[in-house]
PAMARLUM-591061 format. One record per residue (C-alpha): residue number from 1; x, y, z. Coordinates in steps of 0.2 Angstrom, whole numbers. Example, Ala and Ser with C-alpha at 12.3 -4.5 7.8 and 13.67 -1.06 7.14 Angstrom:
2
+-----+-------+-------+-------+
: num :    xx :    yy :    zz :
+-----+-------+-------+-------+
:   1 :    62 :   -22 :    39 :
:   2 :    68 :    -5 :    36 :
+-----+-------+-------+-------+
***
This chain:
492
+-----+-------+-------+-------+
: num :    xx :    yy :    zz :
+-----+-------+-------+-------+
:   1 :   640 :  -209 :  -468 :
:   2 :   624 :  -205 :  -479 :
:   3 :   626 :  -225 :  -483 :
:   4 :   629 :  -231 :  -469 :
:   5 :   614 :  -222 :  -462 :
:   6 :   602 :  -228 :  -477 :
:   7 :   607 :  -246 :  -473 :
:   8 :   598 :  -243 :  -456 :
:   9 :   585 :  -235 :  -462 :
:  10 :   583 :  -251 :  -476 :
:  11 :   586 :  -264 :  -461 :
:  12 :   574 :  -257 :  -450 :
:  13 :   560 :  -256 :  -462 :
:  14 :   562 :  -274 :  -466 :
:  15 :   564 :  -279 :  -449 :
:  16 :   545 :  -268 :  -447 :
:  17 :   538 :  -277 :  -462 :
:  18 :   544 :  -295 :  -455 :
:  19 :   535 :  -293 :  -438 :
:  20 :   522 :  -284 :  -447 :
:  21 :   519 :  -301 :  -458 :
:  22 :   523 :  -312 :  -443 :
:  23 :   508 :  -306 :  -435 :
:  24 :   496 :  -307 :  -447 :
:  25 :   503 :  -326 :  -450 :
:  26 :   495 :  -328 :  -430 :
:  27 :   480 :  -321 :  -432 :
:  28 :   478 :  -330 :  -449 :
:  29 :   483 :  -344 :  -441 :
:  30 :   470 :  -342 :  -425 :
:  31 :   457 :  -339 :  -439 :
:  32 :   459 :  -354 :  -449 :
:  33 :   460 :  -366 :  -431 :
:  34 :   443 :  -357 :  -427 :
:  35 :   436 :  -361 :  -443 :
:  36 :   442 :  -379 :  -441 :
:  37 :   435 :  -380 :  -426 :
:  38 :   417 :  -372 :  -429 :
:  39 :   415 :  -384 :  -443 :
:  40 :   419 :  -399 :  -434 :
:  41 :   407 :  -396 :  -422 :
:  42 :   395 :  -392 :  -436 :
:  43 :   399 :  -408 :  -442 :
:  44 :   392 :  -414 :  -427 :
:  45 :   378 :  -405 :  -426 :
:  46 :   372 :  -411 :  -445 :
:  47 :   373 :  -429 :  -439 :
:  48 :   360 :  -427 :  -425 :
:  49 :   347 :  -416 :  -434 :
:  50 :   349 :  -418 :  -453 :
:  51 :   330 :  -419 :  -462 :
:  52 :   337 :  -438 :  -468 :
:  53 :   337 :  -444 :  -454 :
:  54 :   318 :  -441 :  -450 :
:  55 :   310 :  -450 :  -465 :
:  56 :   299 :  -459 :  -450 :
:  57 :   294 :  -443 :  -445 :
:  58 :   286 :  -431 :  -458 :
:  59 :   284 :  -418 :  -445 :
:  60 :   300 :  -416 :  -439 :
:  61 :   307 :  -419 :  -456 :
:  62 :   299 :  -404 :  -463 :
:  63 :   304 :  -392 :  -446 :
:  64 :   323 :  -397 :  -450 :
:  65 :   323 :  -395 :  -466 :
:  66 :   315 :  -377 :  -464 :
:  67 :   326 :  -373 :  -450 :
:  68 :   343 :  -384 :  -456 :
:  69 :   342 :  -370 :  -474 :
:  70 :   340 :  -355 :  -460 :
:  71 :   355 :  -361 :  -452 :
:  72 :   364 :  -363 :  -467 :
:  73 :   359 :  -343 :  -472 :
:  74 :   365 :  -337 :  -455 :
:  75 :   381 :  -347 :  -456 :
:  76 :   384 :  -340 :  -475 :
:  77 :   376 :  -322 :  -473 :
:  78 :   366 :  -326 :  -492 :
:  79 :   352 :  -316 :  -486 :
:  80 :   364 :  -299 :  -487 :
:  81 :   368 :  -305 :  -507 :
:  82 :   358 :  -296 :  -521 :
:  83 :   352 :  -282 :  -511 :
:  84 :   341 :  -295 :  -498 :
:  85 :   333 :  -288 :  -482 :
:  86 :   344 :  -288 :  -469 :
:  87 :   338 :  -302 :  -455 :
:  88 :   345 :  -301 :  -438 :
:  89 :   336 :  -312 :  -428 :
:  90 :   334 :  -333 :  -433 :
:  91 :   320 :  -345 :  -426 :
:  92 :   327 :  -362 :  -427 :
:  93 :   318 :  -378 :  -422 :
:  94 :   325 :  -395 :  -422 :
:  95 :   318 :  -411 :  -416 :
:  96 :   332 :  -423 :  -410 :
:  97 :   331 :  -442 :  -407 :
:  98 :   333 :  -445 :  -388 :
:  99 :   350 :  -456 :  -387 :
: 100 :   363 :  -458 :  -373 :
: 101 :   376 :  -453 :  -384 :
: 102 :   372 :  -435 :  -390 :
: 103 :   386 :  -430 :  -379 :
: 104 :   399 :  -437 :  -393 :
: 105 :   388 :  -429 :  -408 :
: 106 :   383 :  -449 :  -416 :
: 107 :   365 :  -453 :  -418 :
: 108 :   358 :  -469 :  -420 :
: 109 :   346 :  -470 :  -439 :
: 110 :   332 :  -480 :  -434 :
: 111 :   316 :  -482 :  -443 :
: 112 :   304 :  -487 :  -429 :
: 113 :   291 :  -476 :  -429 :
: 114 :   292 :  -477 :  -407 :
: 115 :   307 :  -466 :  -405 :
: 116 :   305 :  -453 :  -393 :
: 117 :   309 :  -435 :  -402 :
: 118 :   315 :  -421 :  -392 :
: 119 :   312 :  -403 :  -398 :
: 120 :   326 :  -389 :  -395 :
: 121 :   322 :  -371 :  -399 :
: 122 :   335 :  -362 :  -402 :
: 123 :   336 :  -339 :  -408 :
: 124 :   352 :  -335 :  -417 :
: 125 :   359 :  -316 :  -418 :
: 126 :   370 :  -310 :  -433 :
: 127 :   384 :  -303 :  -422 :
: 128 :   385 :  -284 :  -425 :
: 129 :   407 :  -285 :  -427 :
: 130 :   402 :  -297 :  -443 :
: 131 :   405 :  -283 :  -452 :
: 132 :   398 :  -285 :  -473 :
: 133 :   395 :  -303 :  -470 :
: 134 :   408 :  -309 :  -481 :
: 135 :   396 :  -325 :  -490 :
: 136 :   397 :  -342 :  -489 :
: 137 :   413 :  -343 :  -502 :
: 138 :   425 :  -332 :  -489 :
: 139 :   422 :  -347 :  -477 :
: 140 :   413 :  -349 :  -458 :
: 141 :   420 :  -330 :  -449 :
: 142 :   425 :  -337 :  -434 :
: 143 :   413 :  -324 :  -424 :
: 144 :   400 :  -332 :  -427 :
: 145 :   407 :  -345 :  -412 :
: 146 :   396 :  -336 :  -399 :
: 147 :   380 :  -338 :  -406 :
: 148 :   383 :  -356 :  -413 :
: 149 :   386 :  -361 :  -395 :
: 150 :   368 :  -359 :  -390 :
: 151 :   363 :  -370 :  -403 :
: 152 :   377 :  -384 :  -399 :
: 153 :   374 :  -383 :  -381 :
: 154 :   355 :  -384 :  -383 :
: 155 :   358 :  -399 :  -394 :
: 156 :   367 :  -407 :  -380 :
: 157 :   384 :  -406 :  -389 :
: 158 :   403 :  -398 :  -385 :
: 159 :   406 :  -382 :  -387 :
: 160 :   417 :  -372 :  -397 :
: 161 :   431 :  -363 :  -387 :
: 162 :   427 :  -345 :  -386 :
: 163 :   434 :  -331 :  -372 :
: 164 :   424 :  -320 :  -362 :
: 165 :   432 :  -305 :  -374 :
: 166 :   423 :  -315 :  -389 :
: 167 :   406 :  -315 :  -379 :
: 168 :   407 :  -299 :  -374 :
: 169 :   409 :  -291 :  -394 :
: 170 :   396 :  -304 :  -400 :
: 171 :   384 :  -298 :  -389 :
: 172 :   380 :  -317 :  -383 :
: 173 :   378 :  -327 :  -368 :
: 174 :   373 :  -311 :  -358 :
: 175 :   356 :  -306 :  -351 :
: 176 :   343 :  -296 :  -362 :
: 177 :   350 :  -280 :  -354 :
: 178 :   364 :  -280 :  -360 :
: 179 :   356 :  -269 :  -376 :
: 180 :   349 :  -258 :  -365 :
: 181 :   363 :  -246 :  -370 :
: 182 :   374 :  -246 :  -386 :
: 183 :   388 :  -235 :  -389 :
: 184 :   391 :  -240 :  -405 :
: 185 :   388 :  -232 :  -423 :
: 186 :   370 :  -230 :  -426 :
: 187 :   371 :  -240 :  -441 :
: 188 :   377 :  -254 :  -432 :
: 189 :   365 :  -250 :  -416 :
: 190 :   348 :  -248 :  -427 :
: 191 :   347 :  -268 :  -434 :
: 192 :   350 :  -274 :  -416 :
: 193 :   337 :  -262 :  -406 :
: 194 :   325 :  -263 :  -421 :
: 195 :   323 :  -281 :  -419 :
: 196 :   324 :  -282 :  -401 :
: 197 :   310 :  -269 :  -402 :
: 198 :   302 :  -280 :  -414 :
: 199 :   302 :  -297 :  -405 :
: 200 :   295 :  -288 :  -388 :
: 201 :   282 :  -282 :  -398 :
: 202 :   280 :  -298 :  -404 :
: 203 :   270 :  -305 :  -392 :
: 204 :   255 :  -296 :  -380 :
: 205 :   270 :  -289 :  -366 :
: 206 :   265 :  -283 :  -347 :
: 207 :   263 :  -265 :  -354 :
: 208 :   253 :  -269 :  -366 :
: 209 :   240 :  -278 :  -355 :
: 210 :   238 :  -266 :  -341 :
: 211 :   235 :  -255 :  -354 :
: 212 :   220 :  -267 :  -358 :
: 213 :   215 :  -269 :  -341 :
: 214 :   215 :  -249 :  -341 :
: 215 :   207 :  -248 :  -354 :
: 216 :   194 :  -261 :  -350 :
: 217 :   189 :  -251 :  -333 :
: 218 :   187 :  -235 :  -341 :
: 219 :   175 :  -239 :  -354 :
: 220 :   162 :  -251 :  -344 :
: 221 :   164 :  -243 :  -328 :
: 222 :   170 :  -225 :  -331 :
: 223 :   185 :  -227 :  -320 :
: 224 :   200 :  -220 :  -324 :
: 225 :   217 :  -227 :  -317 :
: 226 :   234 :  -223 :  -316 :
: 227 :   250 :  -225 :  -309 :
: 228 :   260 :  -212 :  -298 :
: 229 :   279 :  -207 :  -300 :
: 230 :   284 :  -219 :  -288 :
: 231 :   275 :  -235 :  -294 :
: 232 :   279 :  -234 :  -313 :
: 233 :   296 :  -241 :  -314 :
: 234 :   297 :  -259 :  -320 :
: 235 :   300 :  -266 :  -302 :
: 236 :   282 :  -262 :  -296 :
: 237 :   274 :  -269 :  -312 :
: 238 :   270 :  -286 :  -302 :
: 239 :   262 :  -274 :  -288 :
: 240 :   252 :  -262 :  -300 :
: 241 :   246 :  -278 :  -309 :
: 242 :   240 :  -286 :  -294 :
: 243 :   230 :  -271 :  -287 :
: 244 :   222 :  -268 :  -306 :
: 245 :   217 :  -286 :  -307 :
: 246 :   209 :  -287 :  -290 :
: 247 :   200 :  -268 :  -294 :
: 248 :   191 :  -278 :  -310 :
: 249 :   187 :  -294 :  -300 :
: 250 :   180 :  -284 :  -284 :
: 251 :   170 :  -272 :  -300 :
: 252 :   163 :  -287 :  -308 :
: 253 :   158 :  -295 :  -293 :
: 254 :   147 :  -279 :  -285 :
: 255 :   141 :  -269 :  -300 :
: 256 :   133 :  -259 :  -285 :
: 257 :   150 :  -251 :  -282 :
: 258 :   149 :  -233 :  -291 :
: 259 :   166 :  -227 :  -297 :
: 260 :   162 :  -221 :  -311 :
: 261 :   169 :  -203 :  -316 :
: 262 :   180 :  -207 :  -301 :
: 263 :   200 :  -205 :  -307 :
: 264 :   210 :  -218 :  -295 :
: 265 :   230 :  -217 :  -294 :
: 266 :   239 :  -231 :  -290 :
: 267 :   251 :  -224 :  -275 :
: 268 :   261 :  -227 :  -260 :
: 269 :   248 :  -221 :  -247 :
: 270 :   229 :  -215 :  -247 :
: 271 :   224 :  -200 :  -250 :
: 272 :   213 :  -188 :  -260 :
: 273 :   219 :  -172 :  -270 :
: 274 :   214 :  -157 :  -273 :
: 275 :   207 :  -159 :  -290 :
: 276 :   201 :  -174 :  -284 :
: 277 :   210 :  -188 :  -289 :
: 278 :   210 :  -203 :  -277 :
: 279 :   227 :  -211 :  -273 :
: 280 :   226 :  -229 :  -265 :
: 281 :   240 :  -238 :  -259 :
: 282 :   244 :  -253 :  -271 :
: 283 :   252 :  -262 :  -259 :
: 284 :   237 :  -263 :  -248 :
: 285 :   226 :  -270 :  -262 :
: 286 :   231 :  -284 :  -268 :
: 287 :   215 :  -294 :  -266 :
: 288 :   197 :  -291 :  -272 :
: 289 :   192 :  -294 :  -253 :
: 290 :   206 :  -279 :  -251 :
: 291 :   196 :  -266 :  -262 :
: 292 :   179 :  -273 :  -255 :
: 293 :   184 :  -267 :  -237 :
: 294 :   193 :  -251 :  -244 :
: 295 :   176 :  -246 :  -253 :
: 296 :   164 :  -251 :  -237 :
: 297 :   174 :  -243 :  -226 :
: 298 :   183 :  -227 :  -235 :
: 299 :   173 :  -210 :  -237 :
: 300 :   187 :  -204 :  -250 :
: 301 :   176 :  -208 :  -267 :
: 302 :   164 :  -194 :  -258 :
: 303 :   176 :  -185 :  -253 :
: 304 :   185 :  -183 :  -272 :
: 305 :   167 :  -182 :  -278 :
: 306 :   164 :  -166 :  -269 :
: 307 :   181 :  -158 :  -274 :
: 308 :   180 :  -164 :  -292 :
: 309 :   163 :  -153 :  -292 :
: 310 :   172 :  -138 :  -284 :
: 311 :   187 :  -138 :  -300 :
: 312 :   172 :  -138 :  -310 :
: 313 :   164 :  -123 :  -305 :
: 314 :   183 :  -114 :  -302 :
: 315 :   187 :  -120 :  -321 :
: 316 :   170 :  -113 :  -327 :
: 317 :   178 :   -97 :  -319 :
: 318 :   192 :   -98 :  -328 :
: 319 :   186 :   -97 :  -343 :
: 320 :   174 :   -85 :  -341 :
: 321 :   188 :   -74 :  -336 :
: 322 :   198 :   -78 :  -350 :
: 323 :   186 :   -74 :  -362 :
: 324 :   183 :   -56 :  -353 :
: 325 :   201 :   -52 :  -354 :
: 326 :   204 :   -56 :  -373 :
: 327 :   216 :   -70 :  -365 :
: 328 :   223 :   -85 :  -375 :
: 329 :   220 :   -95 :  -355 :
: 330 :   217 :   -93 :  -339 :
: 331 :   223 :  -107 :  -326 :
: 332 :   223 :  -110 :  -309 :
: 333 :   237 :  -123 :  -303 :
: 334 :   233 :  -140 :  -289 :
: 335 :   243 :  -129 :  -277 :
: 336 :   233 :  -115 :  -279 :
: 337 :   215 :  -127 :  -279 :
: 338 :   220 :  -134 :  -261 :
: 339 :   217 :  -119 :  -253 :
: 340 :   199 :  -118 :  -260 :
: 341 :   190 :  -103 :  -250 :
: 342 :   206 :   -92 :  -255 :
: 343 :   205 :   -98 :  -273 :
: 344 :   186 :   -98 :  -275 :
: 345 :   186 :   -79 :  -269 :
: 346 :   199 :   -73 :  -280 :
: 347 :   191 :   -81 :  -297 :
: 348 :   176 :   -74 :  -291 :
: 349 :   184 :   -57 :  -288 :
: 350 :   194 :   -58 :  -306 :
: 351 :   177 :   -62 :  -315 :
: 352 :   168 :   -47 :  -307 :
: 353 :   183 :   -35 :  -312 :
: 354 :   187 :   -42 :  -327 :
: 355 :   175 :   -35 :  -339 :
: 356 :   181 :   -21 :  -352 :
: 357 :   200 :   -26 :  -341 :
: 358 :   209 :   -34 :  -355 :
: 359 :   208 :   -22 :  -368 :
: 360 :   229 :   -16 :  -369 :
: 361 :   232 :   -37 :  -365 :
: 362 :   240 :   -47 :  -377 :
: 363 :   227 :   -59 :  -385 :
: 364 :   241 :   -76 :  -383 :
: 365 :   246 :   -71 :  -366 :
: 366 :   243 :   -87 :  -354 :
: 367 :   240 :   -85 :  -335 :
: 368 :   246 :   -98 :  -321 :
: 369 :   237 :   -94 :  -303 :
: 370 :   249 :  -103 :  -289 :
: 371 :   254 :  -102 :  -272 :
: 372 :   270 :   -93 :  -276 :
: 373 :   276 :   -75 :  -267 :
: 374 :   279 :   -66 :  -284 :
: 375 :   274 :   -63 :  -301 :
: 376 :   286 :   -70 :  -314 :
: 377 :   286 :   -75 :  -332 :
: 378 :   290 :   -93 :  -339 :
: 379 :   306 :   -91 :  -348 :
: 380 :   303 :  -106 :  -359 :
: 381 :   284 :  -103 :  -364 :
: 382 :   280 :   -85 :  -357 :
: 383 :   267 :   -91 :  -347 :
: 384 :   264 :   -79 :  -333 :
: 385 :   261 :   -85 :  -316 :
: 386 :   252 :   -76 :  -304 :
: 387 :   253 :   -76 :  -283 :
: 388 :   237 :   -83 :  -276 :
: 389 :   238 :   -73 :  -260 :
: 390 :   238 :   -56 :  -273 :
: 391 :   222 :   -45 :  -278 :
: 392 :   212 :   -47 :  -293 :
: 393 :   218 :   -26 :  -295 :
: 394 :   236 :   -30 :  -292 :
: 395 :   234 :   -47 :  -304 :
: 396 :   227 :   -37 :  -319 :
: 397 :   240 :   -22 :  -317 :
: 398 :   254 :   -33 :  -318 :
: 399 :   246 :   -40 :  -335 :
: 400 :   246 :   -25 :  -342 :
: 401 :   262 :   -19 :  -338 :
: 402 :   270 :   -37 :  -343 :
: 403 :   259 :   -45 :  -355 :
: 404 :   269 :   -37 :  -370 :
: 405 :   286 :   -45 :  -364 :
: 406 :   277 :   -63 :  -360 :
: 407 :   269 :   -62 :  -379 :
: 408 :   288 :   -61 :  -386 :
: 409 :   294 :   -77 :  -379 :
: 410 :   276 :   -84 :  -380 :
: 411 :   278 :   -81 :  -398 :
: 412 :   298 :   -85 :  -400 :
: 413 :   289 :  -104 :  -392 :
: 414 :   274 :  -106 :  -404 :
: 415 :   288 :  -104 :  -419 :
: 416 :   300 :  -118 :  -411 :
: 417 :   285 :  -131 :  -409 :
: 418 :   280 :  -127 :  -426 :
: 419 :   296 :  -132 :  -431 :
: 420 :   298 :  -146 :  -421 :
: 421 :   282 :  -152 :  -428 :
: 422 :   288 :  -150 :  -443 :
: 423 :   303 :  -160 :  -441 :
: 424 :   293 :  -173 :  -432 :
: 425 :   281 :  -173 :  -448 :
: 426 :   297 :  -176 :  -461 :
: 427 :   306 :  -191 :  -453 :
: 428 :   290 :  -198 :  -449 :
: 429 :   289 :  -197 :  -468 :
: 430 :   305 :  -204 :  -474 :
: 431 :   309 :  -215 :  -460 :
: 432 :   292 :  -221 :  -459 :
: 433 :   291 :  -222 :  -440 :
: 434 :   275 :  -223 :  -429 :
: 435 :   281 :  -209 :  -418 :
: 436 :   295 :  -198 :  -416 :
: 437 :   299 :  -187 :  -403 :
: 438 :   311 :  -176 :  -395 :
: 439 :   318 :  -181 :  -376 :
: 440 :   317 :  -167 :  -363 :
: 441 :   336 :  -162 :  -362 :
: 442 :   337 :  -162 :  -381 :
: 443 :   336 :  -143 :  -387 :
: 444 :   328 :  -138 :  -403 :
: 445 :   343 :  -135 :  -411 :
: 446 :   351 :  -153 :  -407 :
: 447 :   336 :  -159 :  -413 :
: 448 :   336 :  -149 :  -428 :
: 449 :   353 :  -155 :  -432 :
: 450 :   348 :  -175 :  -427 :
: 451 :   330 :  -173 :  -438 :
: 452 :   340 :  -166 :  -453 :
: 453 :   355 :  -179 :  -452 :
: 454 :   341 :  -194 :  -451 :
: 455 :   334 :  -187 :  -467 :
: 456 :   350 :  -187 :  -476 :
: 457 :   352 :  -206 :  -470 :
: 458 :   335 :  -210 :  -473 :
: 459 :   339 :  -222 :  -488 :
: 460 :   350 :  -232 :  -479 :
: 461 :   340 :  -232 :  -463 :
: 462 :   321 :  -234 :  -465 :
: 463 :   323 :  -254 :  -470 :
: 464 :   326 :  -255 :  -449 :
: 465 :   317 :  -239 :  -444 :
: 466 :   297 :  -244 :  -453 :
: 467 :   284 :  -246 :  -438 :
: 468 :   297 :  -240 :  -423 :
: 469 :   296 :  -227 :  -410 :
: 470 :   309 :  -215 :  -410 :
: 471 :   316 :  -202 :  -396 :
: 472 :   330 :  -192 :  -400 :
: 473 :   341 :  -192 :  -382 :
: 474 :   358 :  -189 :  -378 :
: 475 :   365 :  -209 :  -379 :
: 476 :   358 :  -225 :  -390 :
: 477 :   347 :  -237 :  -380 :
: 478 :   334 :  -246 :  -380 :
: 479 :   319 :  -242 :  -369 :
: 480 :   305 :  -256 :  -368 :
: 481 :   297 :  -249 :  -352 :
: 482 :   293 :  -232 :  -362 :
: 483 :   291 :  -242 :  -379 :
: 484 :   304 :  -233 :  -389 :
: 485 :   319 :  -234 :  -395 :
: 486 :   332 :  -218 :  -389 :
: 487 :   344 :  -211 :  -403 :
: 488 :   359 :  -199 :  -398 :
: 489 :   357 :  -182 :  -405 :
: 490 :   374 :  -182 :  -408 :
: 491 :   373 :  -199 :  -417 :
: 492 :   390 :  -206 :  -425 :
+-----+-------+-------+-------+
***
């Protein structure tokens, strides 16, 4: 019985080990016809854009032979040998002889100096499931069929055969979005978001010029501009751009035009607020004849003008009755500014009461007036807040019943930014990142745990982290409209 049982046993691992072995032969098998297949195409290619066929052409021989040796690195992964910087991103330019047949991969040598040359332009990525980059000796990995594609379909030749699966783990053939978000590792997301960081940095982007135009209006005309809420997602840029460029046309046209001090906020509708900021509807001023009839015909720069002058004399309030009552600040909210008569006779009250008031407050205890029903305290930063429509008497008794208990969680606050800035401070060190900084959902002790982790790593990391931005978040992504790229907390 025992035998006859071991015999089984004996039979059925072999049996295991043989279908085990069978399909490791297939996949070897699908390997090797994908290698043979990538190189015949490659064959292909060298024929139409090898540097020894452009002796006629100086030019376009030395741009071959520069981008025929970067071709031959991404193929073999040599710049991963000795310790090399890891590259992600190739820029290759070939010039190619204009023939009928560059369909079937032949070229036709001639030594006229007439030939017509076309130029193809061509970025390669090192696909991410490449994993070590096994060198030139372990052969052509047959992954490296989605990214060759672009090149042999730019050149005009066929294509090797590659399924949508293929694309999809390559990361090819797919628009720039699809980077947006990355669930892999983070050493596998960091090359990959660090150059596509990198390469939209390259070059002035959209940002970066409205930030110009900005910029521009505030120092020669004293304007300041910004965009609301509603209008700062990337689907508005065209609009935003539009109603800033016509701004400095109509602006450089009529220096007469006074704006300056004036803050203007690109928005869905007119409107003036209570600290005076003027909202303008973008859509609406699209035009420098737009903004010239706006400016002739609108009395809001008067109107903010007026308002602007009234926060100034409520905030020279404020901080006289801060400094009577031994506060740390004394504030009062938009909300609270709108209703100005209300709000101008209770600072007034506050500062005429105030004196010798503060004596039993606590000297870090921060005070918020808003139009709110009831006295509370921040839970996060022990900030008090105040109701507009209360007394100056009943305002300072409730600050000296509840200042000590607001000055506990004020001070619990100050100790976790310190420590955040601390954090911020050593991976800025040892990653040697521009900025880094944690996302609003992200508590201090995730990002304590995320800062300490990306120190531990920071060998490995910082050859992809020098000269990023960096937001610890809850997922890896990359976000160009905020100029950053988001880590996970809970990174694997």
């Amino acid at each position: 019985m025992f035998l006859a049982g071991s015999a089984k046993r004996a039979r059925f691992l072999l049996q295991t080990r043989l279908f085990a072995a069978g399909k490791t032969g297939a996949a070897h098998a699908d390997a090797n016809s994908k290698e043979k297949e990538i190189k015949t195409q490659l064959n292909k290619l060298y024929k139409l854009v090898h540097p020894d066929l452009f002796h006629s052409h100086p030019t376009a021989k030395v741009e071959n032979e520069r981008s025929f040796k970067l071709l031959q690195e991404f193929i073999s992964g040599s710049s991963h040998q000795h310790g090399g910087a890891r590259t992600t991103a190739y820029q290759l330019k070939f010039y190619l002889k204009k023939t009928s047949d560059h369909s079937s991969g032949s070229v036709v040598a001639s030594e006229s100096s007439s030939e017509v040359l076309e130029q193809v332009a061509v970025e390669l990525r090192r696909p991410y499931s490449v994993s070590g980059w096994r060198g030139k000796e372990a052969g052509i990995s047959p992954e490296l069929a989605p990214a060759l594609n672009k090149l042999l379909k730019a050149c005009g030749l066929g294509t090797i055969s590659v399924s949508d699966e293929e694309y999809a783990v390559a990361g090819e053939g797919e628009p720039e979005d699809a980077y947006v978000n990355f669930d892999a590792s983070l050493r596998d997301f960091l090359p990959f978001a660090a150059d596509r960081y990198h390469r939209a940095k390259g070059s002035p982007n959209n940002t970066q010029q409205t930030d110009m135009v900005r910029s521009t209006l505030r120092l020669f005309r004293g304007v300041i501009t910004s965009f609301s809420s509603s209008l700062k997602e990337e689907e508005h840029r065209t609009e935003r751009n539009a109603c800033l460029n016509s701004l400095v046309k109509v602006l450089d046209r009529d220096p007469s035009i006074d704006v300056r001090g004036v803050k203007l906020i690109l928005d869905r509708d007119f409107r003036v607020s209570a600290t005076g900021a003027v909202h303008v509807e973008a859509k609406a001023l699209r035009s420098a004849e737009d903004w010239e009839r706006y400016f002739e015909s609108s009395k809001d720069l008067g109107v903010a003008r007026v308002r602007a002058e009234f926060v100034q004399g409520v905030r020279q309030h404020e901080d006289e009755i801060a400094s009577k009552l031994g506060i740390a600040s004394f504030h009062c909210s938009s909300a609270a500014l709108s209703q100005n008569e209300v709000c101008q006779d209770l600072v007034e009250e506050l500062v005429a009461t105030a004196e010798g008031a503060g004596n039993a407050i606590c000297s870090s205890t921060k005070v918020v007036v808003d139009n709110k029903h009831e006295f509370y305290i921040n839970e996060t930063d022990g900030t008090i807040v105040v109701p507009l429509s209360r007394s100056a008497d009943q305002i300072l008794d409730f600050l000296l019943s509840h200042s000590a208990e607001a000055d506990r969680i004020s001070l619990r606050y100050e100790k976790e930014l310190k420590e955040i800035s601390r954090l911020k401070s050593l991976v800025r060190s040892r990653l040697k990142v521009r900025v880094f900084t944690k996302g609003d959902g992200v508590t201090i002790h995730q990002f304590r745990q995320c800062s300490n982790r990306l120190v531990r790593m920071s060998k490995s990391l910082v050859t992809h982290t020098e000269g990023l931005n960096l937001r610890v978040g809850s997922t890896n992504k990359i976000d160009l409209h905020q100029n950053c790229i988001e880590i996970a907390w809970n990174f694997a």
